[in-house]
VOGU-3710 file (C-alpha; in Angstrom, 3 decimals, decimal comma):
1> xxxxxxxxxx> 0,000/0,000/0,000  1,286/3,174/-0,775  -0,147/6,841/0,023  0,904/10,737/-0,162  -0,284/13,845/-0,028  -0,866/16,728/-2,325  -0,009/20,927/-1,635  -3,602/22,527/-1,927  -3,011/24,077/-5,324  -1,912/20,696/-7,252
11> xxxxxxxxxx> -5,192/19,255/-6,385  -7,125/20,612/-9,302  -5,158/19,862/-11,773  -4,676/16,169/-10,776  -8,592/16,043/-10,179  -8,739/17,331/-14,101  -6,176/14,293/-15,342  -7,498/12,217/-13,146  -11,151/12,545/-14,950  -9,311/12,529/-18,633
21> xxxxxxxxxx> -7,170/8,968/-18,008  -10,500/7,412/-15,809  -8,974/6,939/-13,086  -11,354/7,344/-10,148  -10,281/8,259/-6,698  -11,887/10,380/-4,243  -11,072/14,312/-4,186  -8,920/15,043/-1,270  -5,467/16,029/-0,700  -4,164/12,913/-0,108
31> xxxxxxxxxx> -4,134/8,964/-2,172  -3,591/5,664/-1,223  -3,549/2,705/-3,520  -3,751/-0,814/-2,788  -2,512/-3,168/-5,511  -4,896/-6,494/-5,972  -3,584/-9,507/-7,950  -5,613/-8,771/-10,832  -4,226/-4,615/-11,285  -2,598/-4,280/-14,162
41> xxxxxxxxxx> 1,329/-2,853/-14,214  0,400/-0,543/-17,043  -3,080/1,247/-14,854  -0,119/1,450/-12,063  2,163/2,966/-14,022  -0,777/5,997/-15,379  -1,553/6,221/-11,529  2,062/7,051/-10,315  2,739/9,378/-13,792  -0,540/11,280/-13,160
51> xxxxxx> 0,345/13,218/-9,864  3,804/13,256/-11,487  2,887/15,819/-14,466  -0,114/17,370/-12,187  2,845/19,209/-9,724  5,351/19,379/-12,886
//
């Protein structure tokens, strides 16, 4: 399990990506993810990359 947390003005624009790759989450400041045995190594790798370009 792995989780951070996001500044206050990063949010938006990682809610905004988030919506365009469908990848759903709840909207807070903070993410957690839990790999299961059938998550794919590709929908892991868009979930890391997404935050990653959202705070440049």
């Amino acid at each position: 399990m792995v989780r951070f947390r996001l500044q206050e003005e990063d949010c938006e624009r990682l809610w905004e990506l988030r919506r365009q790759r469908r990848i759903w989450t709840t909207e807070r400041n903070s993410l957690r993810i839990s790999a299961h045995i059938h998550t794919r190594s590709e929908d892991l790798e868009l979930f890391f990359q997404t935050p990653a370009q959202a705070v440049g």
